[in-house]
C-alpha positions as a Markdown table, in Angstrom:
| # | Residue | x | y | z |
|---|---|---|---|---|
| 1 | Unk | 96.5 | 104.0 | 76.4 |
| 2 | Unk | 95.5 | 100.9 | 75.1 |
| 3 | Unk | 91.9 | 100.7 | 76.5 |
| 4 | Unk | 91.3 | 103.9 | 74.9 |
| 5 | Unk | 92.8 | 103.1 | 71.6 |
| 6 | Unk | 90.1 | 100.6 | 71.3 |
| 7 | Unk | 87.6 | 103.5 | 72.0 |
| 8 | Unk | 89.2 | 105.4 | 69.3 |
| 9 | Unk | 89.6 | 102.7 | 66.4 |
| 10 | Unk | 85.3 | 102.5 | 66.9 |
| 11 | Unk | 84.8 | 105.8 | 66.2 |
| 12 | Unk | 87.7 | 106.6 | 63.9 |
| 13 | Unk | 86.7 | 103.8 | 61.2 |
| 14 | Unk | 83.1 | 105.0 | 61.5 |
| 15 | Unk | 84.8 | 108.4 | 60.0 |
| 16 | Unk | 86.7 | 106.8 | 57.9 |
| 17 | Unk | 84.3 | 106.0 | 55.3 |
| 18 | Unk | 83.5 | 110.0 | 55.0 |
| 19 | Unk | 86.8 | 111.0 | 55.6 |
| 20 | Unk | 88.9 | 108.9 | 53.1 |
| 21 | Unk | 86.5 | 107.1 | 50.8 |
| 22 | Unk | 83.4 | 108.3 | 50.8 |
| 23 | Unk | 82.6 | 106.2 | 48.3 |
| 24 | Unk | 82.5 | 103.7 | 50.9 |
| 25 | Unk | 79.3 | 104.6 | 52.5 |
| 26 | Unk | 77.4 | 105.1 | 49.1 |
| 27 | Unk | 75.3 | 102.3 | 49.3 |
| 28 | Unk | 72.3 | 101.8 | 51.5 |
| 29 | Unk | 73.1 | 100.4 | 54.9 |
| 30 | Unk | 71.4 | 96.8 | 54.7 |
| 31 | Unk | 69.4 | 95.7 | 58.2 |
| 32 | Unk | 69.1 | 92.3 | 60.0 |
| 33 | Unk | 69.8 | 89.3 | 58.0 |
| 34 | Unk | 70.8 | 91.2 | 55.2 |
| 35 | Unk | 73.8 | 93.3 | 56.9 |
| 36 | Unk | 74.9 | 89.0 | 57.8 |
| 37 | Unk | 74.7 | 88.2 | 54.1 |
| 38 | Unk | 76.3 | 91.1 | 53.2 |
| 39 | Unk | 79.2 | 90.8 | 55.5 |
| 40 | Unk | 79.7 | 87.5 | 53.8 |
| 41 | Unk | 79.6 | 88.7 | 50.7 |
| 42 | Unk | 82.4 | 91.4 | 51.7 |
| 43 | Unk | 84.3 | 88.4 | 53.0 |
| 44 | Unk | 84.2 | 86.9 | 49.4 |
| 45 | Unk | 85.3 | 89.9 | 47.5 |
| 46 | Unk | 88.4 | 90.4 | 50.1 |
| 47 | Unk | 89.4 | 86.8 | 49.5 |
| 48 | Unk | 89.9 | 88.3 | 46.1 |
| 49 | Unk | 90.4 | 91.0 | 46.4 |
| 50 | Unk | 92.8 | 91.1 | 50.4 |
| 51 | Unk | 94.0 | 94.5 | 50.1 |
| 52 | Unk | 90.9 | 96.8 | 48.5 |
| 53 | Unk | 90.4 | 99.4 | 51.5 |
| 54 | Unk | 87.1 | 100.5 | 50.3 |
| 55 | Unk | 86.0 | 96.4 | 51.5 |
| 56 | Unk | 87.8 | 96.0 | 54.6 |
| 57 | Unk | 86.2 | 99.3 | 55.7 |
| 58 | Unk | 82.9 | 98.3 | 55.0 |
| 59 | Unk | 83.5 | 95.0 | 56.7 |
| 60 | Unk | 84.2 | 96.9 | 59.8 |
| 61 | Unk | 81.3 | 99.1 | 59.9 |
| 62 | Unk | 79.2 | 96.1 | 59.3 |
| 63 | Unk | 80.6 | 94.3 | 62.1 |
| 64 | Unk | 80.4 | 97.8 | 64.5 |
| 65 | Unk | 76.4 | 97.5 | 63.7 |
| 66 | Unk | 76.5 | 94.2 | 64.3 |
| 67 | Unk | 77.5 | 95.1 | 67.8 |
| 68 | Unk | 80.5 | 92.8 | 67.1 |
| 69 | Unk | 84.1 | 93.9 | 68.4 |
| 70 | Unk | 86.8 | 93.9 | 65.1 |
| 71 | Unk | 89.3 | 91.7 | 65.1 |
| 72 | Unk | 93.0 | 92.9 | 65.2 |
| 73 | Unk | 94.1 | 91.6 | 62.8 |
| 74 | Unk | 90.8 | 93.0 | 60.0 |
| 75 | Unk | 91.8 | 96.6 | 61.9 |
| 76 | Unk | 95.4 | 95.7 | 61.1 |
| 77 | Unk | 95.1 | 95.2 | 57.6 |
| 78 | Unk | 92.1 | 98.1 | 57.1 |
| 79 | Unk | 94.7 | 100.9 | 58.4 |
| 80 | Unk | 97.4 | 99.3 | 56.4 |
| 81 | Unk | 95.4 | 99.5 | 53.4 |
| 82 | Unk | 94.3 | 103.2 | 54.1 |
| 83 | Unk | 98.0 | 104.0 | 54.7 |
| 84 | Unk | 99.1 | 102.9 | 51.2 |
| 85 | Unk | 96.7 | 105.5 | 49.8 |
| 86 | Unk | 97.2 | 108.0 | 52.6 |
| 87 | Unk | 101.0 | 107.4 | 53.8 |
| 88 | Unk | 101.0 | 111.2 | 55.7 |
| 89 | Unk | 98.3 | 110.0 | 57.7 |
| 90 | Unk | 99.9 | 110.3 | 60.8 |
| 91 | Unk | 96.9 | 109.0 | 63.2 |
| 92 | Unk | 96.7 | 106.0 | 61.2 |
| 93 | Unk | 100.2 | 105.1 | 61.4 |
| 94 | Unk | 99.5 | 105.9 | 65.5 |
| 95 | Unk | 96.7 | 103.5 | 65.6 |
| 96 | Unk | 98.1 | 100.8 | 63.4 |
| 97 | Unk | 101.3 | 100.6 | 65.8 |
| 98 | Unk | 99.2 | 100.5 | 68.6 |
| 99 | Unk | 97.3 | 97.4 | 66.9 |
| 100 | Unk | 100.4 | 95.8 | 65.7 |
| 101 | Unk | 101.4 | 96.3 | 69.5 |
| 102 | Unk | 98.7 | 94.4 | 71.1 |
| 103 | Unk | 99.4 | 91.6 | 68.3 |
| 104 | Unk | 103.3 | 91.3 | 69.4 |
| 105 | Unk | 104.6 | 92.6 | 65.9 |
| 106 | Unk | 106.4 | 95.8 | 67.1 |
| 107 | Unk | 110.3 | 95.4 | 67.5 |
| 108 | Unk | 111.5 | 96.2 | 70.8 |
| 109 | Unk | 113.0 | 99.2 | 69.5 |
| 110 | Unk | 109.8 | 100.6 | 68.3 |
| 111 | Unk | 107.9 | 99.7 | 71.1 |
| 112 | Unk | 110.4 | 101.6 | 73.7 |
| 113 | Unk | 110.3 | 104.5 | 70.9 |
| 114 | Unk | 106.7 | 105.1 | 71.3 |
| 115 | Unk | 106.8 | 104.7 | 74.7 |
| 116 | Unk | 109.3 | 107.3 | 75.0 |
| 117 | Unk | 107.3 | 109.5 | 73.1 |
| 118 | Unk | 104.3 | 109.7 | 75.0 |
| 119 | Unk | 106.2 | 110.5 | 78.2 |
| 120 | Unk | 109.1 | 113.1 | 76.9 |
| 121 | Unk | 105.7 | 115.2 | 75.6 |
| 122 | Unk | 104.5 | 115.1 | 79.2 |
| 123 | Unk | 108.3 | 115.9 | 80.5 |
| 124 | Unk | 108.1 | 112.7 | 81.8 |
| 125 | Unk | 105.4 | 113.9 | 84.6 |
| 126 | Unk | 103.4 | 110.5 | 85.7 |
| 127 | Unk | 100.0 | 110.1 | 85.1 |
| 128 | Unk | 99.5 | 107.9 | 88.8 |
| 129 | Unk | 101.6 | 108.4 | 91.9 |
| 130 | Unk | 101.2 | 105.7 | 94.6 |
| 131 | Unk | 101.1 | 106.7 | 98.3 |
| 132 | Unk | 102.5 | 104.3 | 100.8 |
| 133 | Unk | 101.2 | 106.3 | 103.8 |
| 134 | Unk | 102.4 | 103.6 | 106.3 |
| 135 | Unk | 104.7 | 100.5 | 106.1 |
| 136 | Unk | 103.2 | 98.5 | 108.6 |
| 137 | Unk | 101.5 | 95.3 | 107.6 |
| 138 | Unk | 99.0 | 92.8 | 109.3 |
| 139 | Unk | 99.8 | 89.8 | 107.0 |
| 140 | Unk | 103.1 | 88.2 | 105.5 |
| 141 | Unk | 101.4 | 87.4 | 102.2 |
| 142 | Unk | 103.0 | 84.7 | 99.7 |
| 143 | Unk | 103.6 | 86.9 | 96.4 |
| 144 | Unk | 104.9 | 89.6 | 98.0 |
| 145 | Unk | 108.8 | 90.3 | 98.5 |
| 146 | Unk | 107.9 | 91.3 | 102.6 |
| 147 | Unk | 111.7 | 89.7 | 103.4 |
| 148 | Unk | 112.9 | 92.2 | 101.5 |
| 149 | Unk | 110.6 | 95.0 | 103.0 |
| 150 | Unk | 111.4 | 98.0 | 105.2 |
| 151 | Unk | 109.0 | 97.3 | 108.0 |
| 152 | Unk | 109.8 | 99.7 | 111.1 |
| 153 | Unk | 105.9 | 100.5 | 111.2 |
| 154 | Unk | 106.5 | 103.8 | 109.9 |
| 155 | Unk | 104.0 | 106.1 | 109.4 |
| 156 | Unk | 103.8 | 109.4 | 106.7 |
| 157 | Unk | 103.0 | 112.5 | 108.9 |
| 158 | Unk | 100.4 | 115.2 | 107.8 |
| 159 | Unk | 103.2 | 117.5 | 106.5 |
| 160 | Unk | 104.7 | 114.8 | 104.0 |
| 161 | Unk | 100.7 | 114.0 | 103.2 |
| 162 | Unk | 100.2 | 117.5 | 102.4 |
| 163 | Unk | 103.3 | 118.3 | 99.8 |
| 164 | Unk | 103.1 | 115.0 | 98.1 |
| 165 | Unk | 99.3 | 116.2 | 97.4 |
| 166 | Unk | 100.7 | 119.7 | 96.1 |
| 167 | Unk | 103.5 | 117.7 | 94.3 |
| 168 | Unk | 100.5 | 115.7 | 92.2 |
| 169 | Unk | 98.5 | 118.8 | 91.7 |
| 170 | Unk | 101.2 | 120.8 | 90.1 |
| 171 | Unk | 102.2 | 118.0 | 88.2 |
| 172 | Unk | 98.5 | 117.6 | 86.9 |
| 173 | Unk | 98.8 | 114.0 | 88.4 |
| 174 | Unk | 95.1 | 112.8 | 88.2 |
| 175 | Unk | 95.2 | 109.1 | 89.6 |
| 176 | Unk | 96.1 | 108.9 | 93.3 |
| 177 | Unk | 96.8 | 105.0 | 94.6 |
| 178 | Unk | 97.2 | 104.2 | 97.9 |
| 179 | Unk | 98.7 | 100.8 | 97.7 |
| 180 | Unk | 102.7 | 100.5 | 98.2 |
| 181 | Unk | 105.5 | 97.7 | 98.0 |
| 182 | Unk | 104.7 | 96.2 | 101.1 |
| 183 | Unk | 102.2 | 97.8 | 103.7 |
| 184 | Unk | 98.9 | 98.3 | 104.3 |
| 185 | Unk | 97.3 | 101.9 | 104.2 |
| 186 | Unk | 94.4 | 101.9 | 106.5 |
| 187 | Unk | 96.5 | 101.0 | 109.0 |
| 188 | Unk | 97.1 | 104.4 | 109.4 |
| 189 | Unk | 95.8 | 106.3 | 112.3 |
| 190 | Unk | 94.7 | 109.1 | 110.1 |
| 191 | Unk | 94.2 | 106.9 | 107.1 |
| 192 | Unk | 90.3 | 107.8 | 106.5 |
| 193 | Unk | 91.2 | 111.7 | 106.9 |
| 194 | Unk | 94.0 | 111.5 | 104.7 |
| 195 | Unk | 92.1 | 109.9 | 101.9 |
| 196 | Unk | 88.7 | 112.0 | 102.5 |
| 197 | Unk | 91.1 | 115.2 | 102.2 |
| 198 | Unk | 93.0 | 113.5 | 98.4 |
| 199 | Unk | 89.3 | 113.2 | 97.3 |
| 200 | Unk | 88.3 | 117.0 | 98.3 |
| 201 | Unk | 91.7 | 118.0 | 96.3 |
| 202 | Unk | 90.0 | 116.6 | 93.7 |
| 203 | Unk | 91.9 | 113.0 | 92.8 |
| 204 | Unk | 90.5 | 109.9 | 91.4 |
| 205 | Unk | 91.7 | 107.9 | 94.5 |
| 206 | Unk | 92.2 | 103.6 | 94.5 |
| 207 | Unk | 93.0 | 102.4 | 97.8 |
| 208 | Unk | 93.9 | 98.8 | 98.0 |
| 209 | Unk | 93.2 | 97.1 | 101.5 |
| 210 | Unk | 93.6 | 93.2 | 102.8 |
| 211 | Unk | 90.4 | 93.8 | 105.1 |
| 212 | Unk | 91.1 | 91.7 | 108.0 |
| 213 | Unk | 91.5 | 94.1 | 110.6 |
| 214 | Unk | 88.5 | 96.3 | 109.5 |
| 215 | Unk | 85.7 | 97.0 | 111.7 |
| 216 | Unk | 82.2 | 97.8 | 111.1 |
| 217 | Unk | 82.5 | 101.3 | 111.7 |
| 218 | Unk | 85.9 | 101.8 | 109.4 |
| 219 | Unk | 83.7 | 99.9 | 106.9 |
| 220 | Unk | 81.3 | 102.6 | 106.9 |
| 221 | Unk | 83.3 | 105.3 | 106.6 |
| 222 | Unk | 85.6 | 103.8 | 103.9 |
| 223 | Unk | 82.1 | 103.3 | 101.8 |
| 224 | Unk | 80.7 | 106.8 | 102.5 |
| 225 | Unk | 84.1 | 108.2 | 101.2 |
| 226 | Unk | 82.9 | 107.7 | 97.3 |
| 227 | Unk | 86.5 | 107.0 | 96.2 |
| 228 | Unk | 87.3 | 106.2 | 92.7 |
| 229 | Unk | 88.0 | 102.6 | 93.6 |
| 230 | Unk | 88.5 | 100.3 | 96.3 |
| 231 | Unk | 90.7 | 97.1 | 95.9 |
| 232 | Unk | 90.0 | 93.8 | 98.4 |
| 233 | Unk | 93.0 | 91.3 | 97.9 |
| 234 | Unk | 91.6 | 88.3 | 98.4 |
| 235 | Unk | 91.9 | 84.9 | 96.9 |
| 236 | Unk | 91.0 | 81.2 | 98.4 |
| 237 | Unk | 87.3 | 79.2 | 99.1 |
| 238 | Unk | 88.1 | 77.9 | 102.4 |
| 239 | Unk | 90.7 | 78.5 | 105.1 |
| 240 | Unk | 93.4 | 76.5 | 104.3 |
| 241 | Unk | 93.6 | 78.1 | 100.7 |
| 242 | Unk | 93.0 | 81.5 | 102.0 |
| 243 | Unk | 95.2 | 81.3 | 105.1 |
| 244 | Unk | 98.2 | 80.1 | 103.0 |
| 245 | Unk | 98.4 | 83.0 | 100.9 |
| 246 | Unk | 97.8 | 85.4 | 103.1 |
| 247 | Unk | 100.0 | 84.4 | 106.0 |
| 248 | Unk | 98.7 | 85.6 | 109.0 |
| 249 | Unk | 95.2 | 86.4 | 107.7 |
| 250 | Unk | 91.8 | 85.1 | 109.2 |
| 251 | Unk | 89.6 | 83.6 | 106.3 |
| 252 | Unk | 86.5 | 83.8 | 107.9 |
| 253 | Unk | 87.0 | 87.3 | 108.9 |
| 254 | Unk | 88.7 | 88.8 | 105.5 |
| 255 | Unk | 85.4 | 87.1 | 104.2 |
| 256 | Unk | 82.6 | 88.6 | 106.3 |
| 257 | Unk | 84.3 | 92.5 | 105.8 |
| 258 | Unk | 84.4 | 91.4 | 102.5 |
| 259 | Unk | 80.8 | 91.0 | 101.9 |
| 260 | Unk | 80.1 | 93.6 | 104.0 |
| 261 | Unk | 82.3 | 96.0 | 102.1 |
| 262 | Unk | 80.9 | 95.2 | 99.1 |
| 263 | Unk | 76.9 | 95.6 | 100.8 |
| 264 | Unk | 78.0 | 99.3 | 102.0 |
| 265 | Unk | 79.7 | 100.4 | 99.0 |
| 266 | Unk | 76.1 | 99.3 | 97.2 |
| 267 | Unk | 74.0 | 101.3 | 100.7 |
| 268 | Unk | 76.5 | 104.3 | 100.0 |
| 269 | Unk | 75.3 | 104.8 | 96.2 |
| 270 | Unk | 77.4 | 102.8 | 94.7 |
| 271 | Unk | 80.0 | 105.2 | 92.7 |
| 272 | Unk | 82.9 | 103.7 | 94.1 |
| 273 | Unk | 84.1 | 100.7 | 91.7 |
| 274 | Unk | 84.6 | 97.6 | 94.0 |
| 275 | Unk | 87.2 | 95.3 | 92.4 |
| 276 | Unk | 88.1 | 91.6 | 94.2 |
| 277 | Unk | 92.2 | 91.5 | 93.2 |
| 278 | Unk | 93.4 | 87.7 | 94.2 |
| 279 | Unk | 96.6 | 85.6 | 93.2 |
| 280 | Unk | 96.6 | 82.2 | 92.8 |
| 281 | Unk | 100.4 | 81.4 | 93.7 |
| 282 | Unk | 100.0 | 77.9 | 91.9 |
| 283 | Unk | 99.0 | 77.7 | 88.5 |
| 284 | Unk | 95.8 | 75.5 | 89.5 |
| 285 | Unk | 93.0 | 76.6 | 87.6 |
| 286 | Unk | 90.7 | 74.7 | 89.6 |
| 287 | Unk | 91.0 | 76.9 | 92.8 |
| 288 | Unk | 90.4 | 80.0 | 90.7 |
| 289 | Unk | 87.6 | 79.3 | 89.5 |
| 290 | Unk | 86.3 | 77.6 | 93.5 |
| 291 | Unk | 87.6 | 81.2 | 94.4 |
| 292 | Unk | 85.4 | 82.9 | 91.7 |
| 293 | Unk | 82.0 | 81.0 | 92.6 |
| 294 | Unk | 83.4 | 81.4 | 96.5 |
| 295 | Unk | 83.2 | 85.2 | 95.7 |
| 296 | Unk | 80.0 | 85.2 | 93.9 |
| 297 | Unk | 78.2 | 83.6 | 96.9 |
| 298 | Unk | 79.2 | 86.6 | 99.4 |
| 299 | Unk | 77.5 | 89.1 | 96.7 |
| 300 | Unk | 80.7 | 90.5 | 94.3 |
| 301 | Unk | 80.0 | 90.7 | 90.7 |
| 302 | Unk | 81.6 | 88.3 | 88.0 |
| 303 | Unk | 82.8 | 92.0 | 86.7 |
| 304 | Unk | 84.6 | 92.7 | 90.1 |
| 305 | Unk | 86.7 | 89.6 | 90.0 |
| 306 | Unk | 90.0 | 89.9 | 88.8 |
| 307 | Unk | 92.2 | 87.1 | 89.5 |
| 308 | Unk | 96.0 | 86.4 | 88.1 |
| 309 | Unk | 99.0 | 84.8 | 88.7 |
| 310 | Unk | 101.8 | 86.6 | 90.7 |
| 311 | Unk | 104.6 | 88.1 | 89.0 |
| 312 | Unk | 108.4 | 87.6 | 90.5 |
| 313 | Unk | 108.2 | 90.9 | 92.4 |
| 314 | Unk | 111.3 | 91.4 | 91.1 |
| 315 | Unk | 113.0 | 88.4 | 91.4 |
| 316 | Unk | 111.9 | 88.7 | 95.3 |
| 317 | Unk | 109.6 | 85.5 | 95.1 |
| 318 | Unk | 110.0 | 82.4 | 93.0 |
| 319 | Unk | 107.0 | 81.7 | 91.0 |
| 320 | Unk | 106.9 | 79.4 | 88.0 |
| 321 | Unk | 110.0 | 78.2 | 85.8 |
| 322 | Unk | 113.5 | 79.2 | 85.9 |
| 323 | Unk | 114.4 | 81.9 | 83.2 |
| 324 | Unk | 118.1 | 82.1 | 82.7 |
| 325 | Unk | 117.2 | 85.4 | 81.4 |
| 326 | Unk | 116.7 | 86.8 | 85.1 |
| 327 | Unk | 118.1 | 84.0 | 87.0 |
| 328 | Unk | 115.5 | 83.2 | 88.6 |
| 329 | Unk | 111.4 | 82.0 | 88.0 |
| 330 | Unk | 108.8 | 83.8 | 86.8 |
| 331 | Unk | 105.0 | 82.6 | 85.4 |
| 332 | Unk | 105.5 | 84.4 | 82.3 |
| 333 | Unk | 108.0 | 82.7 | 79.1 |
| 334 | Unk | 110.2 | 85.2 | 80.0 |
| 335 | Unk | 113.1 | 83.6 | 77.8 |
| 336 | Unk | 111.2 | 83.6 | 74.6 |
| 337 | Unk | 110.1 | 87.0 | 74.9 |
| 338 | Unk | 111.8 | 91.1 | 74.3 |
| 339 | Unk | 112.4 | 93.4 | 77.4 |
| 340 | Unk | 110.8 | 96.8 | 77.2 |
| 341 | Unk | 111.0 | 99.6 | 78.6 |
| 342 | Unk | 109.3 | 98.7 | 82.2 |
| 343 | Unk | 105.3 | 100.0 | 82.5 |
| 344 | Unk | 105.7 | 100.3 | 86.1 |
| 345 | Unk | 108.8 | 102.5 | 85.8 |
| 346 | Unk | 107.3 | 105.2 | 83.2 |
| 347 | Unk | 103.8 | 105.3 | 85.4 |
| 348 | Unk | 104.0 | 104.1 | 89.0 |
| 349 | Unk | 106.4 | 106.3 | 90.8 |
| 350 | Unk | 105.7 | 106.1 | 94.5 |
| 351 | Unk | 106.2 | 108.3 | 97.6 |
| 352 | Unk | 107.2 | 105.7 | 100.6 |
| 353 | Unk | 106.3 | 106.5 | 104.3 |
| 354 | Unk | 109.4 | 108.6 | 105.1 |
| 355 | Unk | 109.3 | 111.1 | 101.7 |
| 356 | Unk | 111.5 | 109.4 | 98.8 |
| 357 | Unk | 110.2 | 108.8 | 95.8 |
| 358 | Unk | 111.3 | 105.2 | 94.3 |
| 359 | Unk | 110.9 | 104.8 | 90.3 |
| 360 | Unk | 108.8 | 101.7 | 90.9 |
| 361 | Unk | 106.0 | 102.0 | 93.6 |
| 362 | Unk | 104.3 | 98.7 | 92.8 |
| 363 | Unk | 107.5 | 96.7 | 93.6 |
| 364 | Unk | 110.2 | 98.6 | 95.2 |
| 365 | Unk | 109.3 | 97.8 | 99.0 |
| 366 | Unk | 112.8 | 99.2 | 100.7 |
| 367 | Unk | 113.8 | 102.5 | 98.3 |
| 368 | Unk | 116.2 | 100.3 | 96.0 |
| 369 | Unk | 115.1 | 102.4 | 92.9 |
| 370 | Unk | 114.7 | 105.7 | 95.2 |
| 371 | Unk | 115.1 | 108.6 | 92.6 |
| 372 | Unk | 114.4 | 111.3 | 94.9 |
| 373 | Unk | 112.9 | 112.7 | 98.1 |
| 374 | Unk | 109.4 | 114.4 | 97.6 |
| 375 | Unk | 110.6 | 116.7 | 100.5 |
| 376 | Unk | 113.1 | 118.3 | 98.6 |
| 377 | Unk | 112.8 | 118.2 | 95.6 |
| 378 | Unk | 109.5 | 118.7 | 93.2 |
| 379 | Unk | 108.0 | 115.6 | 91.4 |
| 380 | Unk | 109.4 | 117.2 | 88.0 |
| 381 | Unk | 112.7 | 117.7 | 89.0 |
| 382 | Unk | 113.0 | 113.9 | 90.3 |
| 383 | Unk | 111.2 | 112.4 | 87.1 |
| 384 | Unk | 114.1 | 114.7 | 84.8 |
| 385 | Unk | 116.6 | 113.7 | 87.2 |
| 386 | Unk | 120.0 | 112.1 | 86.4 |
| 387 | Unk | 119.2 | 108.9 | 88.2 |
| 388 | Unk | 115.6 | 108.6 | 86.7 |
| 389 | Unk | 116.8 | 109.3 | 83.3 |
| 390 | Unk | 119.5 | 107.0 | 83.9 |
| 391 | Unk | 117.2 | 103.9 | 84.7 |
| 392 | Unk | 115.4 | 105.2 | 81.3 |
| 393 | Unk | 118.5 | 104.8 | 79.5 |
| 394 | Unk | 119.6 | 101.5 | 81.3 |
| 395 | Unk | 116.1 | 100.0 | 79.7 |
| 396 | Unk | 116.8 | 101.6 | 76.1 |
| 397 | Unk | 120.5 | 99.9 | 75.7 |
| 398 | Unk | 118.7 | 96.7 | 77.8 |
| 399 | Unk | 121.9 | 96.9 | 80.2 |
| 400 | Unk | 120.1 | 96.5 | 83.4 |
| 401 | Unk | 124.0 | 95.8 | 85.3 |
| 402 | Unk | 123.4 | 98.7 | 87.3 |
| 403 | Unk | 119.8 | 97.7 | 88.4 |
| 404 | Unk | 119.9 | 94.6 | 89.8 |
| 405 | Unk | 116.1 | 94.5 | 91.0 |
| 406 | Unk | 115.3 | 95.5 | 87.7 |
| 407 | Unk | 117.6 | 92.7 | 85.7 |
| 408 | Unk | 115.8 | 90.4 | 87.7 |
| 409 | Unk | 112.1 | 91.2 | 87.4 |
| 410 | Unk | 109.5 | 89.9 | 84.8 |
| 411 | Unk | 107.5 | 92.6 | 84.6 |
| 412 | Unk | 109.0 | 94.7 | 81.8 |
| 413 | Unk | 108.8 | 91.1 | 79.3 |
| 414 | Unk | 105.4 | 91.8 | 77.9 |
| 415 | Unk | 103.0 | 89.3 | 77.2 |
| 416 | Unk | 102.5 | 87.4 | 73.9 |
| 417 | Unk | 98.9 | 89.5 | 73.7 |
| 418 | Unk | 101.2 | 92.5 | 74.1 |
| 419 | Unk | 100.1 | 93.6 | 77.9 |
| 420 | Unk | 102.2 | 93.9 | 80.7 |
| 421 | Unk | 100.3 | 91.9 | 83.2 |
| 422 | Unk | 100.1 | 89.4 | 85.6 |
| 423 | Unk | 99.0 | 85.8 | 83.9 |
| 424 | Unk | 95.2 | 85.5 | 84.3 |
| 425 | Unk | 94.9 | 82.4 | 86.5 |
């Protein structure tokens, strides 16, 4: 929502100017050096003049030709201005919470409220649903809550497959993500089928893989699939960094599929988006960025890197600094800042290997939160369900007594920049 809302703001103060003062757009557009003078000129008259909507709007459109991205805070106080003229402007008032959002000036209340909104008018249907098509898993990595994990090496059979992929399509579920809890999916037997036949239903599928078992023929055929995305978790620039993150792994042969990943994704046409996730489980910057140029040299783009912190994984790991908010340590400053409504729990509902649905498929690795069972029951009637709805209400009052993997995770204390995210490392 918030990628797009950037999308929107572009366009929508370009209209603007026609839209709610025309007046605005009067004068001749100046060119070159003159749109830089004029922009500080318009900075002049605002420092007058703060408020004068007719300005700030042109200082916007002057930056948009400039190529340069507006500041927050200038779109903050250009809708603000436009509302005071235009208060009934609904789609203002949208876009301005959204802004005052990613600037950490929406109460808690309002931010759950809007939250809420967006999913009651979709009767709470998700718009991802992550597969964990087996729980068996090669490595024992360090940010992830495996103690915790049901690991029996369980795999989803074809009939499961099959009515999860019916469930999403009725639900008009677009983003299938293979990536669970704890588990590793193309460890599957049937893996490659069952991702070739998601694609041919028509899904955007991510799968998220740890590479070191691949081989050179799995590599192919993963690459010729043209998924929507493929995820390589990876992080370290030698083996002792590499090896004590992902415990059990090989270095130098997560490394060579690696590059070779990347090289057949590029031979295959390159419409799959290739995307490097690592986590540095200390907060040392200097082995991210040894990481980054290690990553660089085996052919991934500075666009494919994305590399974070961890979060608690719901109070299952101990990153970071004791919060007496959660009991328990977490990367982000989770005492100085609001719980909201959790991201993961309004759009990451899961499916594990043996059919239930948990309310948390990024974190929920042994059916804690299970709210259902996909065999049973339709995805619609889980999601309006009286446990689901109760977790939803559990977040609203911020009473999380009754969820006690939920009381202790950071992920629903959103960042100061007003995302939910892991810490960039």
């Amino acid at each position: 929502m918030i990628r797009s809302a950037r999308l929107f703001i572009l366009n929508h103060l370009k209209r603007l100017s026609s839209v709610i003062s025309p007046t605005a757009t009067a004068e001749p557009r100046p060119a070159g050096s003159q749109i830089i003078e004029s922009e500080a000129s318009l900075r002049e008259r605002l420092d007058s003049d703060p408020e004068n909507a007719d300005l700030l709007q042109q200082l916007c459109t002057y930056l948009t030709e400039q190529g340069t991205q507006i500041p927050l805070e200038l779109e903050e106080r250009t809708l603000t201005a436009h509302l005071k003229r235009h208060p009934d402007r609904g789609d203002l008032q949208a876009r301005l919470d959204q802004v005052r959002h990613m600037l950490g000036k929406l109460s808690r209340e309002r931010e759950n409220e809007l939250r809420l909104a967006e999913y009651r008018a979709r009767d709470f249907l998700p718009p991802n649903l992550y597969v964990q098509i087996s729980n068996h898993c090669n490595l024992r990595c360090a940010m992830c809550g495996h103690k915790n994990a049901i690991k029996d090496d369980a795999h989803m059979d074809a009939a499961v497959f099959r009515r999860v992929l019916d469930e999403a399509q009725a639900s008009k579920i677009e983003n299938l993500v293979f990536a669970a809890a704890f588990g590793e999916t193309l460890l599957h037997p049937q893996a490659i089928d069952f991702l070739r036949e998601a694609k041919e239903r028509g899904f955007k599928i991510t799968v998220a893989t740890n590479g070191n078992f691949l081989d050179a023929e799995q590599i192919a055929q993963l690459a010729a699939l043209n998924l929507y995305c493929i995820q390589y978790s990876f992080f370290g620039y030698d083996k002792p960094t590499y090896e004590k993150t992902y415990v059990g792994g090989d270095f130098e042969k997560a490394s060579q599929n690696l590059r070779l990943l990347k090289a057949a994704i590029v031979k295959a046409g390159g419409q799959t988006t290739f995307m490097v996730n690592g986590i540095n489980i200390k907060n040392d910057h200097e082995r991210t960025e040894k990481t980054r140029a290690f990553l660089l040299s085996l052919g991934v783009e500075e666009n494919e890197i994305r590399l974070s912190m961890p979060n608690n994984f719901a109070g299952r790991i101990s990153p970071g600094s004791f919060s007496s908010k959660i009991d328990g340590k977490s990367f982000k400053a989770v005492d100085e800042l609001p719980r909201y409504i959790c991201p993961q729990l309004l759009s990451t509902p899961g499916v594990m290997a043996d059919g239930r649905v948990t309310a948390c498929g990024c974190l929920d690795n042994n059916g804690s939160l299970a709210i259902g069972d996909i065999r049973k029951n339709s995805l619609a009637e889980i999601r309006l369900g009286d446990r689901y709805q109760s977790m939803i209400r559990a977040f609203v009052d911020d009473d999380l007594s009754a969820f006690p993997m939920c009381a202790k995770c950071d992920v629903p204390y959103g960042n100061p920049d007003g995302s939910f995210n892991e810490r960039p490392a």
